[in-house]
C-alpha positions in Angstrom: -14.5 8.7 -85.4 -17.4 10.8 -83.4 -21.2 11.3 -85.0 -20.6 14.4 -86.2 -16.6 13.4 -87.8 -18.8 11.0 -89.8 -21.9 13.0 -90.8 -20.1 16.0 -91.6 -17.9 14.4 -95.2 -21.0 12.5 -95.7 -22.8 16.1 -96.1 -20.3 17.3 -98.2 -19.6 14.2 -100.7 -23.6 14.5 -101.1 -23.5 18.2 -101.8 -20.7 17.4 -104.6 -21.9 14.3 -106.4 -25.3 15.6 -106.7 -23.6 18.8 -108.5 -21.5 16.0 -110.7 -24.4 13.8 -111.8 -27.5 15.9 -112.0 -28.2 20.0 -112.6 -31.3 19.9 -111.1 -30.9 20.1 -107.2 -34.2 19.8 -105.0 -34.0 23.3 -102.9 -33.0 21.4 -99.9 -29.9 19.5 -101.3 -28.5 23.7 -101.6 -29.0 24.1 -98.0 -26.7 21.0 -97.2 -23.1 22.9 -97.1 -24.9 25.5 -95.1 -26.1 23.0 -92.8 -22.5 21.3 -92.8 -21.2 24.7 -91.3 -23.3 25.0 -88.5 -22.7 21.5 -87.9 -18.8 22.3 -87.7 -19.6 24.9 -85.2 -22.1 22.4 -83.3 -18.9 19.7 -83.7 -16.4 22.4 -82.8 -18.6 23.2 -79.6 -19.5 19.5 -78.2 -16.8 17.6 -79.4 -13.8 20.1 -79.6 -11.2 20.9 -82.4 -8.6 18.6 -83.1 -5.7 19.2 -85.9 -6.7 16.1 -87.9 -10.3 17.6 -89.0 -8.5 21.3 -90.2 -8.6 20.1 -94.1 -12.1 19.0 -93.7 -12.7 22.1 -91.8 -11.2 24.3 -94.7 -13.0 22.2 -97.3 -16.3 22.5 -95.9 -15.9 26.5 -95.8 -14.9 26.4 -99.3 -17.8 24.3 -100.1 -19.6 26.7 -98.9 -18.2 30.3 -100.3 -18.7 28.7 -103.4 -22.2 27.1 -103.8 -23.3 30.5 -102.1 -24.5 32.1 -104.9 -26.9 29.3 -105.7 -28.9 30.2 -103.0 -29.5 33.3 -105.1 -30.0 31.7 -108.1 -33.5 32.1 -110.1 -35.3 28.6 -109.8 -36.7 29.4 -113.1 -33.6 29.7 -114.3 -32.6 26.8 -116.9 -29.8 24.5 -115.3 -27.4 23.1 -116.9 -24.8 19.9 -116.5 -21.5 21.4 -115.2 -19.1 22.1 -117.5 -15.4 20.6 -118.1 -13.8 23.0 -115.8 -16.5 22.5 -113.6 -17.1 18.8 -114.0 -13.1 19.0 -113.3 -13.6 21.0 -110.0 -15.9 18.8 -108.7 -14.0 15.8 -108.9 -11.2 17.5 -107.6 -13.2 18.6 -104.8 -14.5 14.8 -104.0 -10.6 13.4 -104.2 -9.9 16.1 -101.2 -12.5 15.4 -99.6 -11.5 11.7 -99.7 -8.1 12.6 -98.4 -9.8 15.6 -95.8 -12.0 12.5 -94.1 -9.0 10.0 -94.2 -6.9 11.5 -91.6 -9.6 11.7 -88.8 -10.1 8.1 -89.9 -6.5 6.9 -89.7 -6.2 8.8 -86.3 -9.0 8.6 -84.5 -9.7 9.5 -80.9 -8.7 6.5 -78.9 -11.6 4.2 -77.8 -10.8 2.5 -74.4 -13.7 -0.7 -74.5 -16.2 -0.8 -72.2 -15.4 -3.1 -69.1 -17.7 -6.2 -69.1 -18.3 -6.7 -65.1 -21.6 -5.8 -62.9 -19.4 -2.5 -61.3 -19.4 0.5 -62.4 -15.7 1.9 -61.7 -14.6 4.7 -60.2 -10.9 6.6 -59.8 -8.5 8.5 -58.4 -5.1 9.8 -58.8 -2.8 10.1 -55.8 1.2 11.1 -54.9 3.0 9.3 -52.8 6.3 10.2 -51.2 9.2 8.0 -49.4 11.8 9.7 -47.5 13.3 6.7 -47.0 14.7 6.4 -50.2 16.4 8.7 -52.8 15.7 9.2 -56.3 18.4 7.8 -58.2 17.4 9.5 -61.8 16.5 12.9 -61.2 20.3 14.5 -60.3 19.2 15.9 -57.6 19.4 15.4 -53.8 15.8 14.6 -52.9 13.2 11.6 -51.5 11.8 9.4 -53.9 8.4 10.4 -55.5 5.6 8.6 -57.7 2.3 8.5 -58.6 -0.5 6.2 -58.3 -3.8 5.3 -60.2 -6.7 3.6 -58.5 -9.3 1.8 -60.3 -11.7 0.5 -58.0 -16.0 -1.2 -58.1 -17.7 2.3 -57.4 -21.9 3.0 -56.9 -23.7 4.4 -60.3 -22.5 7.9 -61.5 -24.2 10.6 -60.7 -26.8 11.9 -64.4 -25.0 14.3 -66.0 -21.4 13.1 -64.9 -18.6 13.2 -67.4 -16.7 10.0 -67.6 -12.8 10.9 -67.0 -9.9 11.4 -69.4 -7.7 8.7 -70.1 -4.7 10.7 -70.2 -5.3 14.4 -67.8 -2.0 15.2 -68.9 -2.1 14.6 -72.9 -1.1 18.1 -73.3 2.6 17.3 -72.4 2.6 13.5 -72.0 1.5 13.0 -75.9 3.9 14.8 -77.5 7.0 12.9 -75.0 4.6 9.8 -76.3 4.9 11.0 -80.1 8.8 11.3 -80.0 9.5 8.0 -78.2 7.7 6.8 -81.3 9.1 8.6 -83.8 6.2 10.8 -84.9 5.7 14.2 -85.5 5.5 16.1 -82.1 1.9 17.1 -82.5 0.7 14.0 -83.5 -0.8 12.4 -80.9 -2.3 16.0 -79.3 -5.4 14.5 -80.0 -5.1 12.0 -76.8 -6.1 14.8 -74.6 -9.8 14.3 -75.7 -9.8 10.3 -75.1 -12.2 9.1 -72.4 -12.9 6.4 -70.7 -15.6 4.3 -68.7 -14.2 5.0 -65.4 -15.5 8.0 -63.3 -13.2 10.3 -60.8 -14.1 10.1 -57.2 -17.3 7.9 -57.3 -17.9 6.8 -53.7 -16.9 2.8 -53.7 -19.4 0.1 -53.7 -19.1 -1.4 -50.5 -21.9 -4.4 -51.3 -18.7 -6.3 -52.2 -16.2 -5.6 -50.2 -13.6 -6.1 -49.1 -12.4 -6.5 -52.9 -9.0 -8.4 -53.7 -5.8 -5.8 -54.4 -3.9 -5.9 -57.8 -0.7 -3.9 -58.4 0.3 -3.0 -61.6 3.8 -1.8 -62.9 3.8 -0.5 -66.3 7.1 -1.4 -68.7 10.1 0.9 -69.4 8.7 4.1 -71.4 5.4 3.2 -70.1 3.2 5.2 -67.9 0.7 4.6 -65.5 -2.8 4.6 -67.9 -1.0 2.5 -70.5 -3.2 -0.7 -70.3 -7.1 1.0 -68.9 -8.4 -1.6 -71.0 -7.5 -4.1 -68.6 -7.5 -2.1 -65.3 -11.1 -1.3 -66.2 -12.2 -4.7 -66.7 -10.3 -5.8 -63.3 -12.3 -3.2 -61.2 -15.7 -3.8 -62.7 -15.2 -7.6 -62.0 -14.6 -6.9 -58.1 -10.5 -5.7 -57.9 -9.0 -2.6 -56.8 -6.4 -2.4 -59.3 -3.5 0.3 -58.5 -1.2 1.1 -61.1 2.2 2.9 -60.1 4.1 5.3 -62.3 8.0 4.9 -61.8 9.4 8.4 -62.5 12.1 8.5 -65.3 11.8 5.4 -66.2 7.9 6.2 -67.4 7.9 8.2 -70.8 6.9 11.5 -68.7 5.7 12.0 -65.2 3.5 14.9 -64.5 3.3 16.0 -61.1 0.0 17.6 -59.5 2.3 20.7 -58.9 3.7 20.5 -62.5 7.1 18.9 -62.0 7.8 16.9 -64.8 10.0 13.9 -64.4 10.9 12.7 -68.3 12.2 9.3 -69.0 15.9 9.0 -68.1 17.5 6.7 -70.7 21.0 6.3 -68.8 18.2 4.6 -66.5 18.4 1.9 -68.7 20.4 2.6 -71.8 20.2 0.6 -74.8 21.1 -2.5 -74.4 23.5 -2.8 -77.5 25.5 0.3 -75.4 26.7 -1.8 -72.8 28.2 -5.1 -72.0 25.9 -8.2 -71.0 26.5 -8.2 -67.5 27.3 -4.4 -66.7 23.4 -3.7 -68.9 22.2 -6.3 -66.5 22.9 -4.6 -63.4 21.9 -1.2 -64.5 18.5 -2.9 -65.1 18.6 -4.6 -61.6 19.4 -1.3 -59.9 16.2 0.2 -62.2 13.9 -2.9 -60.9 14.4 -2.2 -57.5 13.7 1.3 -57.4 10.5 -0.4 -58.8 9.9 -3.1 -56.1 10.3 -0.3 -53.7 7.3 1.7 -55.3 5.7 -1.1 -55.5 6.3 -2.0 -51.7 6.2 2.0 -50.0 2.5 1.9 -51.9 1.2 -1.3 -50.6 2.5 -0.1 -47.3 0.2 3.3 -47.6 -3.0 0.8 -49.1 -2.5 -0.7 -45.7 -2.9 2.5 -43.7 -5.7 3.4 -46.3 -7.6 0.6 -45.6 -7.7 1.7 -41.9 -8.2 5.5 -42.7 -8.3 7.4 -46.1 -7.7 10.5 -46.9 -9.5 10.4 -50.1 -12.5 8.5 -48.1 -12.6 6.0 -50.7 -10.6 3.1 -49.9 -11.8 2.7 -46.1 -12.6 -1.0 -45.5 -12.4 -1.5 -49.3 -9.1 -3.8 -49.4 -8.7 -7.7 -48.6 -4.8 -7.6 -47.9 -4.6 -10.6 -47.6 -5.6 -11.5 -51.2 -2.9 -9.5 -53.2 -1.9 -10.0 -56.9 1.1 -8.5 -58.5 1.2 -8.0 -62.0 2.8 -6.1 -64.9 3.9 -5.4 -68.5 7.6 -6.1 -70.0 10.1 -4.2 -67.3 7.5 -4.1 -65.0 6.4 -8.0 -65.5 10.4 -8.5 -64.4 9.8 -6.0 -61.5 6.4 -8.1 -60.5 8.3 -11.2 -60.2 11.1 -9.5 -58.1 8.5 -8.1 -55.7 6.8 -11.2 -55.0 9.9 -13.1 -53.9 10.6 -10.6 -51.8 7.7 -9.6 -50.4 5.4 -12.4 -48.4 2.2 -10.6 -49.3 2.0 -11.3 -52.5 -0.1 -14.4 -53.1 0.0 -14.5 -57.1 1.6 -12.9 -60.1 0.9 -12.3 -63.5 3.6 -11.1 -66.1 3.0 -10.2 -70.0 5.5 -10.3 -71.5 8.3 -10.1 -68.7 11.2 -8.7 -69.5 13.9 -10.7 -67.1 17.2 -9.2 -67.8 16.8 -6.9 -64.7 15.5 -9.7 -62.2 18.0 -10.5 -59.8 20.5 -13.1 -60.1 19.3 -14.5 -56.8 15.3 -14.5 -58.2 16.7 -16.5 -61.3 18.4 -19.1 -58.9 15.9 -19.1 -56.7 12.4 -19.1 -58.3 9.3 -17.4 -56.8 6.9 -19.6 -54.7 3.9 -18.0 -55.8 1.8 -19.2 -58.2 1.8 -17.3 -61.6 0.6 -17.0 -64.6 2.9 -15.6 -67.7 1.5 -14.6 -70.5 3.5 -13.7 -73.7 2.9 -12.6 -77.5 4.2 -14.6 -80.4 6.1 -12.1 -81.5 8.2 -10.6 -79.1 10.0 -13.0 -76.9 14.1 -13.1 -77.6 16.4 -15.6 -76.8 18.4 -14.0 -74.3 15.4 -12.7 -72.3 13.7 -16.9 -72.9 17.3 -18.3 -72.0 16.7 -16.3 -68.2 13.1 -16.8 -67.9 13.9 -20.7 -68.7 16.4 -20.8 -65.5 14.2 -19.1 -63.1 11.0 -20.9 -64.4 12.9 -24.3 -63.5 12.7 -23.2 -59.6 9.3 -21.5 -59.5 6.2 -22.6 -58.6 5.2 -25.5 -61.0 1.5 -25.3 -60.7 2.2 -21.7 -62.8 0.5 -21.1 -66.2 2.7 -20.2 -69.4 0.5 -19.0 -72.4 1.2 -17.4 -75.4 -0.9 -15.2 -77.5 -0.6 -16.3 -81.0 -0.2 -13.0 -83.6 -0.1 -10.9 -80.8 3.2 -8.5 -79.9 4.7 -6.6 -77.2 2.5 -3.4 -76.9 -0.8 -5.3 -77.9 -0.8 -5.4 -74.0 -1.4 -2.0 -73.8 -3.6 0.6 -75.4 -1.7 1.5 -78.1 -3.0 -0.4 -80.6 -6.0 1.8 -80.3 -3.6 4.6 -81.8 -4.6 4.2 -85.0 -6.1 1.6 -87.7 -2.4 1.6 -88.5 -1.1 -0.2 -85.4 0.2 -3.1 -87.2 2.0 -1.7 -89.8 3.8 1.0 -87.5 4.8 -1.9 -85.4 2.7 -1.0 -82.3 0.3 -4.6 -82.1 0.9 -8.2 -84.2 -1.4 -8.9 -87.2 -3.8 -10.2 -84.7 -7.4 -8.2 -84.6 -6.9 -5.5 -82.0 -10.6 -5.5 -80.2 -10.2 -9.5 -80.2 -6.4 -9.2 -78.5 -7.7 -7.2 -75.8 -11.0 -9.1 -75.2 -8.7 -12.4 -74.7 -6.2 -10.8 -72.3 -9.0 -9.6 -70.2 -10.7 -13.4 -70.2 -8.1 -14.7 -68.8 -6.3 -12.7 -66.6 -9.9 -12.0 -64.8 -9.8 -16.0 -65.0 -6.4 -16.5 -63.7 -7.1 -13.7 -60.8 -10.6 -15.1 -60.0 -8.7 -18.3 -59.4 -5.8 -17.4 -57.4 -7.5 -14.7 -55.4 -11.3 -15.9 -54.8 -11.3 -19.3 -55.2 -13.1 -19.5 -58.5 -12.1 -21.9 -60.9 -11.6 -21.3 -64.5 -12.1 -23.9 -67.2 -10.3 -21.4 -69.3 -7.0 -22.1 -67.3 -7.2 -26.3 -67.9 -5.9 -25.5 -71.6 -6.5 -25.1 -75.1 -10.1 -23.9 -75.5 -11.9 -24.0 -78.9 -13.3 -20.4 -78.1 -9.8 -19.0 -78.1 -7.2 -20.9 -80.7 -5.2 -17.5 -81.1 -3.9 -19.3 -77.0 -1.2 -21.7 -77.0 -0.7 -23.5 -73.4 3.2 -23.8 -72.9 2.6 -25.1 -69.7 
């Protein structure tokens, strides 16, 4: 919750208990729901509205209508203990106000942690358009369209700068969010007032450069900001970090000129729907629209690097040190990229979902070292039975880890939701700050290792620091 969530039911359960326990109020305990409303109007102001304080909201003005007259009241005047029907109202009023400052509490606005590194990161959001390929999802005749998110090491922001959202688009992308996950359709229109640590358009830090290139591909129903957390991190460590959003196969795509492009679930349908092998293929044909993202926007870093429009990324990239990595659908995606594309040098999956990689990929292997990381609780056996096959002709100097208590979307921000993330099924039973602090140790280790030569004793094995990380391989 913000300061002024916190101090305002604090105010009032203060105003009310001194009323239950005492007659006898100092002058300046009356004042305090007074003060509480021109702190709703301060809160209102700085930190802006949201649905989840509108009981505390109403209970604070009632707080105040009624204590008004006090302010009246003789201070000669004998006080007395409240009565029964008073006594009664007051405890009634302490229960709602329990209940008022438990929904801001369950539903907070999402914190996305502060990255750890010595860069301060900047960002920028960019389009990208191939007329070399069609959309297969939209049913209509037209080129295929996504968008981008950079996360790169940036100089200090400017004093006074506003950090940037987390989600620009909350006010349509968090209610497509709220459905996918069965909640009310307003429930989540509270992300729209998440920030992060990032900053929009800082001029890059060039002390460093040229900084290794990371491309992320989120998972099916995803989106492009889904794991900040970890793009964060990545960038103030010394990455650019580009993370692509696959139209209709993200939960919504919001265009700059307001075309939306909502999750298409024929994309991939469910996969009790279809046979094995014809569910398969769908995914396949999904995955490579992905690996062609993925490959159209490395090939437009590459002419970035040379000359950017945004003047940003100029002389910023080291091609030649490119990691490829990504969540669930877009771990599988990850792994078909880099067998067929020679400029990835390593991979990363969490949690890869393989039932879309190519038949020839899970013959064949990937060369490249990688590193696969996977919750505890997730993992099926048709999706370990595939990922056994192609792990048997990959690269055996690759790294297989499991997160112990951790699930599927603990990868992601998610968890951050709500205090409720476990028992809604969005993270495992493991602590959520702790789940995200580990994933970023070592996938900055594994990276650091692959991509700038900097060993890791993290990736030798078991380390007494971390238990919650079992080494399968």
């Amino acid at each position: 919750m913000r300061p002024l969530e916190i101090i305002l039911p604090v105010l009032c359960a203060i105003s009310l208990l001194w009323q239950l326990f005492t007659p006898n109020r100092p002058p300046l305990l009356k004042l305090l729901p007074g003060l509480a409303i021109l702190l709703t109007a301060l809160h209102i102001s700085l930190e802006k509205p949201r649905w989840q304080m509108f009981p505390l909201y109403a209970l604070i003005l009632l707080i105040f209508l009624l204590t008004l007259p006090d302010l009246w009241k003789s201070r000669t005047r004998l006080e007395t203990r409240p009565g029964g029907w008073s006594r009664a109202g007051l405890i009634l009023g302490l229960i709602l106000l329990a209940v008022s400052a438990s929904l801001p509490a369950l539903l907070p606005i999402p914190a996305v942690p502060a990255p750890h590194g010595p860069y301060p990161v900047g960002t920028l959001t960019a389009e990208l358009t191939d007329l070399s390929r069609k959309e297969l999802y939209s049913g209509r005749d037209e080129p295929r369209r996504f968008l981008i998110q950079i996360w790169y090491p940036a100089q200090p922001p400017p004093a006074g700068a506003q950090p940037a959202a987390w989600m620009p688009e909350a006010r349509l992308v968090a209610p497509a969010i709220a459905d996918y996950l069965e909640l009310p359709h307003f429930f989540l229109d509270h992300l729209a007032l998440a920030k992060t640590s990032a900053y929009e358009n800082l001029p890059a830090n060039l002390s460093g450069a040229p900084y290794p290139l990371l491309i992320f591909s989120h998972g099916w129903n995803g989106f492009r900001q889904q794991s900040t957390f970890l793009m964060q991190e990545l960038a103030s460590q010394g990455y650019v970090v580009v993370a692509l959003e696959h139209p209709y196969g993200a939960r919504l795509t919001v265009f700059p000129d307001g075309t939306q492009a909502p999750n298409n679930p024929q994309a991939l349908p469910p996969s009790s729907s279809l046979p094995q092998d014809e569910y398969e293929a769908t995914g396949r044909i999904l995955v490579n629209q992905w690996v062609g993202d993925m490959r159209y926007a490395l090939d437009q870093l590459e002419a970035w690097n040379q000359q950017d429009p945004h003047q940003r990324l100029t002389g910023l990239l080291a091609l030649d040190r490119l990691g490829v990595f990504g969540h669930s659908t877009g771990g599988g995606a990850a792994i078909q990229f880099c067998e067929s594309d020679i400029r990835c040098q390593a991979g990363l999956t969490l949690d890869a979902f393989m039932r879309p990689v190519s038949l020839a990929v899970l013959q064949q292997g990937t060369r490249q070292p990688f590193f696969y990381l996977f919750s505890e609780l997730w993992p099926f056996e048709r999706n370990t039975e595939l990922f056994n096959t192609y792990l048997a002709h990959s690269n055996p100097e690759s790294h297989i880890v499991t997160l112990l208590g951790a699930d599927h979307y603990d990868f992601s921000d998610l968890p951050a939701l709500t205090p409720l993330a476990s028992q809604m099924g969005l993270k495992g039973p493991i602590n959520g700050p702790r789940v995200q602090r580990i994933i970023q140790e070592y996938v900055v280790a594994y990276f650091n290792q692959a991509l700038k030569g900097q060993p890791s004793p993290l990736l030798d094995g078991p380390s007494v620091n971390y238990p919650e990380v079992r080494f399968d391989r």
